[in-house]
N, C-alpha and C positions, 0 to 999 in steps of 0.2 A: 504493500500500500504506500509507503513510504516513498519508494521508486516511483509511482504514479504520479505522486503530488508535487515531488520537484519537478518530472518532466511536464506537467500542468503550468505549474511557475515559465520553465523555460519556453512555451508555449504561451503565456500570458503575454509575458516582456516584449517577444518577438512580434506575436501580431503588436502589442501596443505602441511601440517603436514604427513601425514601420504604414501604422494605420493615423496616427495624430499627426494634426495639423502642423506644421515648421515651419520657419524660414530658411534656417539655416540646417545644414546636414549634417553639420556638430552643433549640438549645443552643451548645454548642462543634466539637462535628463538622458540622453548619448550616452554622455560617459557614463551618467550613475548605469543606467538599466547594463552599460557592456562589464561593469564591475560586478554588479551583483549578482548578472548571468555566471562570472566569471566564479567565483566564489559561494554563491549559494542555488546553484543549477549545475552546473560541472562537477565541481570539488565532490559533491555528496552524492553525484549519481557513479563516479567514478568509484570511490568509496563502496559503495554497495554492489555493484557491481563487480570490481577487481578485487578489491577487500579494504582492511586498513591498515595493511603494509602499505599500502600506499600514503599513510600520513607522514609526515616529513619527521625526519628522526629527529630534527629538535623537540619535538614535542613526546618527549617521553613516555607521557600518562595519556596520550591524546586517546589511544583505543581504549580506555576503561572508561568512555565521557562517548564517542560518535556512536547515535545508533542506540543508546539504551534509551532518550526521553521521547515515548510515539510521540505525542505535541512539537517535536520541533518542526519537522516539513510542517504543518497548520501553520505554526508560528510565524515562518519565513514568507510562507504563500499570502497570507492574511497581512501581513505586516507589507508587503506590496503594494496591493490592495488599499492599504491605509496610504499608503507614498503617493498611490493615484489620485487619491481625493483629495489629500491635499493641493497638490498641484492644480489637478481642474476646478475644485474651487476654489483657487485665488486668481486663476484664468479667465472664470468667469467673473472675477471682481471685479478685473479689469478689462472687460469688455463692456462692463456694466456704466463703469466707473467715468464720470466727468471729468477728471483730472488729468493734467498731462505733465510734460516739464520740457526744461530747453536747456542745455549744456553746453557754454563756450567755454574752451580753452586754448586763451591767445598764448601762444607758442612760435614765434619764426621760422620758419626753416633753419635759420643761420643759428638762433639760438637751440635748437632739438642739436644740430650737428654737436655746438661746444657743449653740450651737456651730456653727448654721448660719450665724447674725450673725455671729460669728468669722471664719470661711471667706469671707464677703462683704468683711467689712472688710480681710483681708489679701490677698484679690485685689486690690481696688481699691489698696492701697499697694502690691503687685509692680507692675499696671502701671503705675502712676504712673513707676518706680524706672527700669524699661522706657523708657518713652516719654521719659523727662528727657532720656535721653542724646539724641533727637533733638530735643529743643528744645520737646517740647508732643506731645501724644496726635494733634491731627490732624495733623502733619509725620510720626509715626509710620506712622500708616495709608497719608499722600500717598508714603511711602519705601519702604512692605514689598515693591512689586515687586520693585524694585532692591536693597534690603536682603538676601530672598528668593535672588535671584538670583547673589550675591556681587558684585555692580557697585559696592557700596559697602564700606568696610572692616567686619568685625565689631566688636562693641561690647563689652566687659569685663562689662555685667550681661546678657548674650544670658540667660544661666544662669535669670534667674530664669522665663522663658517654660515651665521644666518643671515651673514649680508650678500652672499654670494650667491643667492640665487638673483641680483641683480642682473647677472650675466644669462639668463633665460630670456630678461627682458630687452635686453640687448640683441641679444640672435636673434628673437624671434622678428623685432624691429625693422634691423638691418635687413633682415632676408624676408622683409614686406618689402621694404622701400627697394632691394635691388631685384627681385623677382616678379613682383607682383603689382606694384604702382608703377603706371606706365609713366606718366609725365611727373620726375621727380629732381629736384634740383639735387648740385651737390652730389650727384651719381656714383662718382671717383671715392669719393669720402667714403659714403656707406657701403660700398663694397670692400674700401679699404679694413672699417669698425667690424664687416662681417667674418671677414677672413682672420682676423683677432679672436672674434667670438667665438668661433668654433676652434684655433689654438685653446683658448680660455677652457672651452668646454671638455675638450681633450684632459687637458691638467688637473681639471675638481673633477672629474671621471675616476683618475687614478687616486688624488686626494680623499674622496669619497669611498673607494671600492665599491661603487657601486653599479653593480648590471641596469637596477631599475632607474637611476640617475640617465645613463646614456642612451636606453632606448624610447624616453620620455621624451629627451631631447630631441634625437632625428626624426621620431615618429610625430612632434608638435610642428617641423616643418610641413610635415607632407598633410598635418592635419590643417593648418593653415591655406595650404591649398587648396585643398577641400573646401571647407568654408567660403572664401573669397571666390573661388572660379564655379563653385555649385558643379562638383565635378568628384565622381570616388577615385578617379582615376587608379585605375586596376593595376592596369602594365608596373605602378611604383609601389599600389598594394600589397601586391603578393611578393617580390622580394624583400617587401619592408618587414611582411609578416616573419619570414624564414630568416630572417639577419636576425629578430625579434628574438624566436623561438632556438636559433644557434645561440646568441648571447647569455637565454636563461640558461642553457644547458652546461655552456662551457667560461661563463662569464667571470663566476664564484673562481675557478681553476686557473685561469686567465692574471684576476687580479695577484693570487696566491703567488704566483710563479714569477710576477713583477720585479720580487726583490734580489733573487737570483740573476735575471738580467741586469738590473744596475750594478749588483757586486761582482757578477762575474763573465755578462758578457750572453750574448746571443745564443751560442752552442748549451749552455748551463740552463738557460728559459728554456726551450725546445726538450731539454731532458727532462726536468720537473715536472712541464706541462704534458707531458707526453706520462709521465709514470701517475700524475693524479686523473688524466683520462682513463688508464687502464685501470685505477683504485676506484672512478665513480662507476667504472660498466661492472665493477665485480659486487658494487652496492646496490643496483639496479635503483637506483633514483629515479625516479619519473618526474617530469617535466609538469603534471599534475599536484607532486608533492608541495612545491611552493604556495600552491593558494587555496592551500585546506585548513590553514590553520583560523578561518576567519567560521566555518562550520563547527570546527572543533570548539573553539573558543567559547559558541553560543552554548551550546549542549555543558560544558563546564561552566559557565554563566550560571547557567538555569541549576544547576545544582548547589553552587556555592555564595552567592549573589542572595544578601540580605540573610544568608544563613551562618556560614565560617568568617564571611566578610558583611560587615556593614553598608549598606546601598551608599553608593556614592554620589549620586544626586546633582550638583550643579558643578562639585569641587573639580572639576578634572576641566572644565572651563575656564574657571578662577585659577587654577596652576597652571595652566596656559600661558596665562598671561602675567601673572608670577615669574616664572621662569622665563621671561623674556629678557631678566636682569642678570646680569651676568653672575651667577651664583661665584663660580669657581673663581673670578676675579675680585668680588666684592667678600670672598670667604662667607659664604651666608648660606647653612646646611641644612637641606633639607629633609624637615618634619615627618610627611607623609610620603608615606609608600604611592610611586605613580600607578596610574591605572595597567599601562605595559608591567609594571614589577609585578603587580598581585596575578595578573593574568598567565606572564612566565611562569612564576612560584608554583600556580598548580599545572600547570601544564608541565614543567620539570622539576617539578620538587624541589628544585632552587632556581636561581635566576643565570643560566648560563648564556642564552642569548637572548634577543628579546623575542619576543613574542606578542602582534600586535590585537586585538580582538574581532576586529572587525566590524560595520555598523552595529548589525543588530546586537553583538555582545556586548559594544559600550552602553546602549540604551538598557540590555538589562542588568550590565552592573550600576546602572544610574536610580533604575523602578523598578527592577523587576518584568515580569512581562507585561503590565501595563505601559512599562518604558516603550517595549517595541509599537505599540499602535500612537502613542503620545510622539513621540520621535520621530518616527517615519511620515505621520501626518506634517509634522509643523517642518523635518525636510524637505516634502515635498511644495509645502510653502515656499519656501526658501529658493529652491528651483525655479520656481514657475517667476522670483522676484528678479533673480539672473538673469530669465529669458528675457524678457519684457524693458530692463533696466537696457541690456544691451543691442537689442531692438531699437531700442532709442537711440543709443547711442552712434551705430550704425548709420543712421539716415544722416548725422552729423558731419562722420568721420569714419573713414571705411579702415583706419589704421589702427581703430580700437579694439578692433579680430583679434590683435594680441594680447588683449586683457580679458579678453571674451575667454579665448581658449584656454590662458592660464586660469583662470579662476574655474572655467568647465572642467579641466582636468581636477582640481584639486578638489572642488565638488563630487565626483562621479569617484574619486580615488581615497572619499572617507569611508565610500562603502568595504572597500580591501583593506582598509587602518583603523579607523573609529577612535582614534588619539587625536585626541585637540590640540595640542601640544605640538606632535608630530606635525599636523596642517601648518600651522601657526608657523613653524622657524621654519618650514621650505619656503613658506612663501612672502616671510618677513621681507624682505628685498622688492616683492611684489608693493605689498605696504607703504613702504616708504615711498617708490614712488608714485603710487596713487594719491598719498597723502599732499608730495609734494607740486603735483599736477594741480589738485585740487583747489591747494593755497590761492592757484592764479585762475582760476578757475569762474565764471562767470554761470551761477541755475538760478532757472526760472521755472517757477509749477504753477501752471496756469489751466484753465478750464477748457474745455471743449469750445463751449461757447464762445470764448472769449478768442479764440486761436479762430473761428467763422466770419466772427466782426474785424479782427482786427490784421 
């Protein structure tokens, strides 16, 4: 029965994707419905289907939690269902709705260029600031495994890693302004700042070790296209897909093998990389394993959540943004256990890597399962306020696609996280420059009416 009602789910999402109204061919319910297909429609049919060796061997205890509460496929499918009506009824609010708005932001050509210089020059002195503390940028990169992993102590400017995701907004930018905007001044320039951006992206890739870092990245390109041209364009689809699905596979092994190259040299990577391939086919790891831990998570929720652990309710918000203060700089230690620590703990019995929840699991360590219909409702709210927000913004300014899609992505990628926290410092860099666009910023919210007469 269980099997039935997620591929119902995965059946739901599909037609309703594909049958509701859009503008655009990315938006913000896009991403959500491709994550949660991703995580709560694949991971659990997989699961039942092949078994739960397939849950990813961080997750230690994950098989004594998938699979024993009948309620959860209800849970997931219902709690959709709940995302639905939120969104269509704040859609129809605002179709309903008198109100409009107007958004100028005077900006130069001349001055976007010196501001893009700006943005370059102060990444490169974050990581600088960054890498000191290990002694030089390549000891940094030869470290982030272990850095990464907690094997090594944390460093007092970690902090400034959440400015760098400035350099998202910079690629994605540049590669509007040289690909995509036909009549753009200053041409030379921003091919120059793109060709940087992507060195840039290269170096916090390996800074990072991160797989899901760099295929966010090139894959925000081609999703950008998309968008802008009303175009899936396939022919780039399907290589993008399998560069995609190679990087999960081999990504992790990839970074590992890094450090051997810079100490020893091209022949030395090739050997390592070569004998942790032959260590993961003898593991049989599946490519599936990475994104069960957000199913797992719920089903451990639902058993420990307001029972071994106290509902956590609005706090993992408020540390959100807490934690935006540079703890390890200002020496300021924190109190509570985060939501990833409690999550780890029962899923490994101690906290060896992280382990993130997932939506639905952070709604139920928040309520319990009235969290998940609470939650999913007022995200779906939330969605429907993205679509519409940048609709607007759109008829304005067609280069705003790159705040469209970063904020869509990070929307549609709470449903594979469910840490506030986690949202919060990828896209602190996002932040800041919104904030500071906005400072110059010129809105107007005026009425229907008033936009007929005047």
């Amino acid at each position: 029965m269980a099997l039935f009602i997620y591929l119902l789910l995965g059946f739901s999402i599909f037609y309703y994707e594909i049958t509701r109204k859009k503008y655009f061919y990315i938006d913000p319910i896009t991403m959500f419905n491709f994550f949660y297909f991703l995580v709560y429609v694949i991971a659990p049919v997989a699961l039942i289907v092949v078994g739960n060796h397939l849950i990813l061997y961080d997750m230690t205890y994950g098989k004594f939690y998938f699979g024993k509460n009948i309620t959860t496929p209800y849970l997931v499918l219902f709690g959709y269902f709940a995302f639905i009506a939120g969104y269509e009824s704040m859609m129809r609010y605002f179709s309903n709705s008198k109100a409009t708005f107007n958004i100028d932001i005077k900006q130069s050509e001349k001055r976007i260029v010196y501001t893009i210089l700006i943005g370059n020059i102060i990444l490169v002195f974050f990581i600088y600031i960054y890498a000191s503390e290990f002694g030089g940028l390549l000891k940094a990169i030869e470290q982030a495994q272990a850095y990464r992993s907690g094997a090594i102590p944390w460093h007092k400017y970690d902090f400034v890693l959440r400015f760098l995701s400035i350099n998202t907004i910079l690629l994605y930018y540049t590669f509007y302004k040289v690909f995509l905007e036909i009549d753009t001044q200053y041409k030379n320039s921003y091919r120059i700042f793109f060709v940087i951006s992507l060195l840039m992206m290269i170096v916090l890739t390996l800074l990072y070790d991160s797989r899901g870092y760099f295929i966010f990245q090139v894959s925000g390109l081609y999703a950008l296209m998309v968008i802008y041209n009303k175009n899936y364009y396939l022919k780039y689809m399907i290589p993008t897909v399998i560069v995609a699905l190679l990087f999960i596979m081999y990504g992790r092994i990839l970074f590992q093998s890094m450090e051997y190259f810079i100490k020893d040299g091209f022949n030395a990577f090739i050997a390592a990389f070569s004998q942790r391939v032959e260590q993961q086919a003898q593991e049989h790891t599946s490519i599936i394993s990475y994104f069960t831990h957000a199913i797992v998570s719920l089903d451990a929720s639902l058993v420990h959540a307001g029972y071994d652990f106290n509902l956590r309710y609005f706090q993992d918000i408020t540390d959100a943004f807490i934690n935006i203060i540079p703890n390890q700089l200002l020496d300021i230690k924190q109190n509570n256990m985060l939501l990833m620590d409690v999550n780890s703990l029962i899923l490994q019995g101690r906290a060896i890597n992280i382990i993130l929840p997932g939506i639905l699991g952070y709604f139920v360590y928040a309520f319990q399962v009235p969290g998940i219909f609470i939650g999913m409702f007022i995200n779906g709210i939330i969605g429907a306020i993205l679509y519409r927000l940048f609709l607007r913004l759109y008829d304005f300014y067609k280069g705003s696609i790159v705040f469209f899609y970063i904020l869509s992505l990070a929307y549609g990628y709470f449903a594979f996280r469910g840490v506030p926290d986690q949202i919060l410092f990828e896209n602190f860099g996002l932040i800041i420059v919104v904030f500071i666009l906005l400072v110059n910023a010129k809105i107007e919210i005026f009425t229907k009416r008033h936009l007929q007469y005047n």
